[in-house]
C-alpha positions, 0 to 999 in steps of 0.5 A: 544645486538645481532647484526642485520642481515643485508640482502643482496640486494634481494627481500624478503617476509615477513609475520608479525603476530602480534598475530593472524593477518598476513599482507604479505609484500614485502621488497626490498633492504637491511633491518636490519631484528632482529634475530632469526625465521628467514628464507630467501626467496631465493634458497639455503641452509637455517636453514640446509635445501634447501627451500623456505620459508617466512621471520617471525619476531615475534616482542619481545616488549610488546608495541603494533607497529603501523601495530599492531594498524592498524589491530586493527582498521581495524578490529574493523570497520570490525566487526562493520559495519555489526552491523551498517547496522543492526541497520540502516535497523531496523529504516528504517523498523520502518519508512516505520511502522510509514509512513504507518500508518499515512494515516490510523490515519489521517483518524480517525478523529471526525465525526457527521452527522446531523440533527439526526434522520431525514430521507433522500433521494438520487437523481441522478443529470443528467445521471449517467455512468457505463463503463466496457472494453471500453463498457458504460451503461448510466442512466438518472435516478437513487435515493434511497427512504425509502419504506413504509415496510422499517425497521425504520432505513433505510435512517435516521440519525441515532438518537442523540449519534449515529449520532456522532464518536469521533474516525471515521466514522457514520455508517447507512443504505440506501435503495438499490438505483434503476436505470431506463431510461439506455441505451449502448453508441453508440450501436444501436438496444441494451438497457440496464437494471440494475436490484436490488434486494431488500434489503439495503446497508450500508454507512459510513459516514466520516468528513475530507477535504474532507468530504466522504461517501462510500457505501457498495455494497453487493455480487452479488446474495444477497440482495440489489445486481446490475445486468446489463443485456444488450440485442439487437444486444449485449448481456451479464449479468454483475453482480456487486461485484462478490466476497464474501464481500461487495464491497466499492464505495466511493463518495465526499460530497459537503457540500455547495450543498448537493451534492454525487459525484462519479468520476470514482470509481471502483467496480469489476465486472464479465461479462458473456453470452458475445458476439460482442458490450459487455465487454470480459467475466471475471471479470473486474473492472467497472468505475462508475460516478455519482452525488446524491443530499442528501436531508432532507425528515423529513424537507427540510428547513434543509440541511444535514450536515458532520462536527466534 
């Protein structure tokens, strides 16, 4: 057997590649160093040659030693970490999927409203606002009531199957509600008049806790559109949804009282011709609050009702 080197009491440096690893170390002070591929860090005359270059020991036996071992776990965790954090962003993003789509499910729930195929009235109870940038216009009266030239289906039920959704809301139609007796609050010499344009908006209405109706305001210019003119000391021209889709106001139902609230639901709203009192022209979104009482036209004796 070749007898070890024994080195001198220096400071040597050491590079160990185990393979294809390299791990620098640093020895101090004497240490048995196995022969051959050997070279010192010291100045002075090494292998033939003046030079500084590292220790390599490049160890013989087959079995792995325990730096080996080390390298192998360290890169196994380095190679695995970044598959580790794959997957674990993959299941937060099919969370965040499952999250957002509970709201949406929740609400496709069974509707049925009733009595089917009787007909319906809206009347506002009390004054009704509708504020846009700090300026609010206010209403005593307010109602949607079928016309005598009215298509068969406006503000009725729908008739038996179809006043019932498994799967959602009741869809139906409802004459373009009018509004009368309205004025600027807080603005003297001003009055203020919300004009519709004849026509019909859609509604849809949807069992839950609790229970809601939304109304579909159309596009301004079309028909059963809002415009609110206010004219005196100020003036301006609002015009209700400026955009190209029906726009939604969702409203409470009361199913004890019969009752349609609107709580400060927004709709959008473009102002124009404005000056001193009204709202900054542009567009902006209105602030409207109400509350209708629902009632049986074909029979009063029976309430309308939102259940399952």
């Amino acid at each position: 057997m070749a007898t070890p080197i024994q080195s001198q009491p220096d400071v040597w440096d050491v590079t160990y590649r185990p393979g294809v690893a390299a791990l620098p170390h640093r020895v101090t002070g004497p240490a048995a160093i196995p022969p051959g591929n050997v070279s010192r860090s010291r100045a002075g005359h090494v292998n033939g040659r003046q030079r500084r270059r590292p220790f390599r020991y490049r160890p013989s036996r087959a079995g792995p030693t325990l730096e080996d071992t080390m390298y192998n776990i360290t890169d196994h965790v380095r190679r695995s970490v970044p598959r580790l954090a794959a997957v674990a962003s993959a299941a937060a993003v099919g969370a965040l999927v499952l999250l957002s789509a509970s709201p949406a499910q929740a609400q496709q729930t069974s509707t049925t409203i009733e009595p089917a195929g009787h007909y319906l009235s809206a009347t506002q109870d009390g004054a009704g606002t509708f504020e846009v940038d700090g300026s609010t216009v206010s209403c005593d009266t307010s109602e949607s009531l079928r016309g005598e030239d009215d298509p068969a289906d406006v503000n009725q039920i729908p008739e038996e199957d179809d006043n019932h959704n498994p799967d959602g809301p009741v869809s139906g139609v409802l004459s373009a509600p009018v509004f009368e007796d309205c004025e600027v609050v807080g603005v003297p010499l001003t009055s203020a008049d919300i004009t519709t344009a004849p026509g019909t908006w859609e509604i849809e209405a949807q069992n839950g806790d609790p229970s809601t109706i939304t109304l579909f305001i159309p596009p301004a210019g079309e028909p059963g559109s809002l415009t609110v003119n206010i004219s005196g000391l100020s003036s301006c021209e609002i015009e209700v949804n400026p955009g190209d889709e029906p726009a939604p106001l969702t409203g409470t139902w009361q199913e004890g009282d019969g009752q349609l609230v609107f709580d400060g639901e927004s709709v959008p709203v473009d102002v124009t011709e404005s000056n001193f009192g009204c709202p900054d022209g542009g567009e902006h979104d209105g602030v409207f609050t109400s509350t209708y009482t629902i009632a049986n036209e074909t029979d009063p004796d029976q309430p309308v009702t939102i259940t399952e």
